[in-house]
N, C-alpha and C positions, 0 to 999 in steps of 0.2 A: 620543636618535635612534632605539632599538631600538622604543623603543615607536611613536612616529612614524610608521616604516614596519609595525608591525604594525596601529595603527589605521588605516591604509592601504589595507592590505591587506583587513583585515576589511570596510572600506568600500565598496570595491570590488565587493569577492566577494556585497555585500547588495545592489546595483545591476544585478548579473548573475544572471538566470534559468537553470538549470541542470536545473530540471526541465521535460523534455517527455510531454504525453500524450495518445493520440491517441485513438479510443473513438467505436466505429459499433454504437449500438447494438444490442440483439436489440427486435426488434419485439414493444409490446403484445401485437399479437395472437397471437403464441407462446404458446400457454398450458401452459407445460411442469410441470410436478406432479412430474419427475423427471430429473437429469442424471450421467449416465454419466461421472465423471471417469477420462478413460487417466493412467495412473500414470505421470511421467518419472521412470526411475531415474536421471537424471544430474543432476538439479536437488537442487544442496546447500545451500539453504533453507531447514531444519529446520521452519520453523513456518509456510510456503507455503501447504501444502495445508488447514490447520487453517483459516489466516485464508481462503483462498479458500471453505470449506466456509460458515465462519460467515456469508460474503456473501452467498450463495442461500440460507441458512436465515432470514435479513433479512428475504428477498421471497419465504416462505413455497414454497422448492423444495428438495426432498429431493437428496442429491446420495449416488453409493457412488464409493468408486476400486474400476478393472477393473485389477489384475495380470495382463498376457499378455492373450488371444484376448478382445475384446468381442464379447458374447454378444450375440444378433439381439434381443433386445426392448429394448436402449438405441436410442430411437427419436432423443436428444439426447446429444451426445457433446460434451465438452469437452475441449481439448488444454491444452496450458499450458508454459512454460518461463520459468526463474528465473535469472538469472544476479549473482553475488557479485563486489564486488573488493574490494581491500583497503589500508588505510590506517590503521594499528596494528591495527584488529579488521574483521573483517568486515562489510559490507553488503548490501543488496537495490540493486544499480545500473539492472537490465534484466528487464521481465517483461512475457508477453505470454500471452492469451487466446483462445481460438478455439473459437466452438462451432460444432455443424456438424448439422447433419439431413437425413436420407438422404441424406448426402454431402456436403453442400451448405453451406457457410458461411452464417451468419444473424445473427454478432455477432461482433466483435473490437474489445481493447483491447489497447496497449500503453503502459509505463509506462518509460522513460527519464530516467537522470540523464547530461545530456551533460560529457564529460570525463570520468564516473564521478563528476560531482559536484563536482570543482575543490578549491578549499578552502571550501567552504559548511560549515558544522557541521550544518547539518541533514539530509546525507547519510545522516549515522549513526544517524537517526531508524528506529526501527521498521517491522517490513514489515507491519503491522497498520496503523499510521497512515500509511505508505504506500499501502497498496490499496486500502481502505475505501474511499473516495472515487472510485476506477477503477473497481471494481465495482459500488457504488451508480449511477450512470453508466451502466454496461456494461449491468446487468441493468433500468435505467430499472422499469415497471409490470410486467415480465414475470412471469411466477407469477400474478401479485393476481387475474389476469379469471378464475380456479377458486378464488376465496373472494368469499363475502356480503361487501355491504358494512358491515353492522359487524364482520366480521373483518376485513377490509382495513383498517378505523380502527383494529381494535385491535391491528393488529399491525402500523404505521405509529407508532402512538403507544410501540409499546413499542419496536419500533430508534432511534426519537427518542431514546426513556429512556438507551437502554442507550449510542449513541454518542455524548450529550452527557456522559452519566455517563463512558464512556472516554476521551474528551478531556480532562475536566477531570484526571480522573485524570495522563492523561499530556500535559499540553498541550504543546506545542512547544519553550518556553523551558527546560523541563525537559531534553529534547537536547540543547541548544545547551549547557546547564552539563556535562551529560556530557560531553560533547565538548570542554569547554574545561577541566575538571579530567582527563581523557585526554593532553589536550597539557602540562598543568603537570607531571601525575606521568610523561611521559616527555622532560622536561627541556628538552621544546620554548620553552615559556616559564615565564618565572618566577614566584614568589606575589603579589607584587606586578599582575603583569600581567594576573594571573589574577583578583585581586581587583576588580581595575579592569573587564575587562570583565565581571566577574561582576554588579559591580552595576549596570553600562551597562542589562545583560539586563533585570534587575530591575525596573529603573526604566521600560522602555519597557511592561514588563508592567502 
């Protein structure tokens, strides 16, 4: 019966969409060469600003964090907020984007797990394989119209490399076992159970 209502459950929970994201791009024709990140010291996302940094480095845009006073030649300023909750370890549930030029908003994403995610395993997926996507998105051709076009090709072809290369690396299914030997070693479900949907996983891979 235990298992019963746990494949239930799980069944359910893969029926139900949990992630929302919303993403108004920055315009082509921005042609930004350089973006001003303000620093939030209250975003306790350890590897936030690392993966945001790597997204504009994608689309060939330099980016610095400003601690305190931004200084008048960040002509492009980007704001940011990350927020965690938690379900034996920490996650990335809520994060949002806002860049802004001379004042003035010109792009925004945000990235949402509603509920904080429910019981989905894939909550506890990575804030890298979380954003990646929001940002690619977010920053669309912006940067590329200040490179040739065989630098635009070749460095198109080389975030192709690099995030089919980090996908395979960590592709999705890989979470979902964390996630479901997470629940085994804290006595949520048994070996058995665990074995069972482990190779469910497997097999749909």
């Amino acid at each position: 019966m235990k298992e019963v209502i746990l494949a239930t459950v799980l069944a359910l929970v893969s029926l139900t969409s949990c992630t929302s994201v919303t993403v108004k791009p920055v315009a082509p024709s921005m042609t930004m060469q350089k973006v001003c990140i303000r620093d939030n010291p209250r975003v306790q996302v350890s590897d936030f600003v690392n993966v945001v940094r790597d997204g504009f480095d994608r689309h060939a845009i330099a980016t610095e964090v400003i601690y305190g006073q931004m200084p008048e030649k960040c002509e492009y300023v980007l704001t940011y907020t990350a927020l965690r909750s938690w379900d034996f370890s920490p996650y990335l549930s809520h994060a949002e984007l806002r860049i802004e030029k001379d004042g003035r908003q010109i792009g925004y994403a945000e990235y949402h797990l509603k509920g904080g995610g429910g019981f989905s395993l894939t909550k506890w997926a990575g804030t890298r394989s979380k954003m990646d996507p929001v940002i690619d998105e977010f920053l669309g051709n912006a940067g590329f119209a200040n490179t040739s076009s065989s630098e635009q090709k070749e460095l198109l072809t080389s975030t192709t490399e690099s995030y089919d290369s980090n996908q395979s690396a960590h592709p999705s299914y890989i979470d979902e076992l964390k996630a479901l030997a997470t629940l085994r070693d804290d006595g949520i479900i048994t070996e058995d159970e665990f074995q069972k949907q482990k190779s469910e996983i497997l097999e749909r891979e």
